[in-house]
N, C-alpha and C positions, 0 to 999 in steps of 0.2 A: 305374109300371112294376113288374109282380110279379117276386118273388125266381127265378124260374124264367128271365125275361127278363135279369135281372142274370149269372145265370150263364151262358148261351147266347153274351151278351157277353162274360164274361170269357173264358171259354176261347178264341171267336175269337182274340181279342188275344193270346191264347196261343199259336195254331196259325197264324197267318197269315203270319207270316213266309217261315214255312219251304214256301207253296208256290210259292217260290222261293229257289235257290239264293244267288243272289246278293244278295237282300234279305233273307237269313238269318246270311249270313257273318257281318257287323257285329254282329251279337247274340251269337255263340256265346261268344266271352268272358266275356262276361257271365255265362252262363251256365254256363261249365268256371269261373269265380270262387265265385259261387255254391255249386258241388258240392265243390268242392276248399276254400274256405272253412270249408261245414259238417262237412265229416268231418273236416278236420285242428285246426280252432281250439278249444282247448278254451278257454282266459281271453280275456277281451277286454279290452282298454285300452284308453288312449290313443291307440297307437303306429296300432291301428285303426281308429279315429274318422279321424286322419290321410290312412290308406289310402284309408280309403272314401270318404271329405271331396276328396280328389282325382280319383276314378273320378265322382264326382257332379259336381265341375268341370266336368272335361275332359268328361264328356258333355253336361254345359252348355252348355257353348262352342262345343261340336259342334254342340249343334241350333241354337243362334242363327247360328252361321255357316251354316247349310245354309236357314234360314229368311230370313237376309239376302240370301242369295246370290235367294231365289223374287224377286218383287214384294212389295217391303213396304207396300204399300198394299192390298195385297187382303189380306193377314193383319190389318191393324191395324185395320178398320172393321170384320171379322166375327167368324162365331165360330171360326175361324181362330184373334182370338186369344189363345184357351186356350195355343195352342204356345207364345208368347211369355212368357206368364203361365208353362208348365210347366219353359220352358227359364229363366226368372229363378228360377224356385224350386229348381230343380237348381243352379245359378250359386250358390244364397243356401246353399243346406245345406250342401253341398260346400267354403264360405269358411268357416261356424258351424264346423262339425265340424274342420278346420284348425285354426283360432283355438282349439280347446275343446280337443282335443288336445296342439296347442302349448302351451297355458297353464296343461294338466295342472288343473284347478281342480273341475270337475263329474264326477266317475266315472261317478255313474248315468246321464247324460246321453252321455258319450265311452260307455260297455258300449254304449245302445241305437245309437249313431250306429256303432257300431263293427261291428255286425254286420252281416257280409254279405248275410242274406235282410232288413235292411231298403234296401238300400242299393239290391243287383239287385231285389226285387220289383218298387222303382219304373223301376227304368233297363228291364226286360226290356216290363211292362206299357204304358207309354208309347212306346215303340219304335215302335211301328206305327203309332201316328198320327203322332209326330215324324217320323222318318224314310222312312215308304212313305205318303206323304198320299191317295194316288191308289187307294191298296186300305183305306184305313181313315180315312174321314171324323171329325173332333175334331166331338163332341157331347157335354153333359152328361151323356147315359144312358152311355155309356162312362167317362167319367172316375166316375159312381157306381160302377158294375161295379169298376173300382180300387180305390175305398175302403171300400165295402161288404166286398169278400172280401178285404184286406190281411189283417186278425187270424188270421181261420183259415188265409189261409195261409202268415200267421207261423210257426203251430203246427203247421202241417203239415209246414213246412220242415222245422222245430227237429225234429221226432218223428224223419222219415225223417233226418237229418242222426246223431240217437243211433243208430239203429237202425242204420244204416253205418258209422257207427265203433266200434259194439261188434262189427260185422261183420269188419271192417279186424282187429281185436286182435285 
């Protein structure tokens, strides 16, 4: 799959939400977290790894109950499931990031866990297969698009995120 295909996917997963209202509401959070994150947070800590470690949770817990709630036999023998796979590793981060926090022990580890464009890149990106399955089929060429463009657009976040709060002062 060429880099051109990888991003035609990503940005799907970006826009698809929202063509629909009501299969967008649930995101928007995420996404006023996100924005409102990166202009106001200037230090990260702990207290943030916390934060975000519970936003990764609860959306954990969300997609597995909303995955429990389908037929759990059609998710667990296909490629389906990824979501189960996506929603334990949300479940998993979100307890790390807790415990790391709480235990105050790893800094570098709490700063990375603590920032919000790690936290929403993956909640907002996944969204669409977790929760709209029906407009966005779980395949590996999708979940590359995710990991392929996280870094840049780590750095893209972090750029536009200064560039707003120098705006903001």
């Amino acid at each position: 799959m060429s880099l051109g295909q990888l991003l035609d996917r990503f940005v799907y997963l970006l826009i698809v939400p929202f063509d629909n209202l009501g299969t967008a509401w649930p995101i928007l959070p995420v996404y006023t977290t996100l924005i409102l994150g990166e202009l106001y947070k200037s230090k990260v800590g702990y207290s943030h790894a916390i934060g975000n470690g519970f936003a990764m949770l609860w959306t954990g817990l969300s997609w597995a109950h909303g995955l429990a709630n389908a037929s759990v036999m059609s998710y667990l023998f296909s490629a389906k499931s990824l979501a189960w796979i996506v929603s334990a590793a949300a479940i998993g981060i979100g307890l790390f990031a807790i415990i790391l926090g709480f235990r105050r022990k790893d800094k570098l580890l709490c700063a990375v866990l603590g920032h919000t464009r790690f936290t929403c890149y993956f909640l907002i990106l996944f969204y669409p297969m977790q929760h709209v399955p029906q407009l966005v089929k779980w395949n590996w060429d999708n979940v590359w698009a995710i990991l392929v463009f996280a870094c840049p657009s780590w750095f893209l976040i972090y750029l536009m995120g200064r560039l707003g709060a120098k705006w903001i002062k």
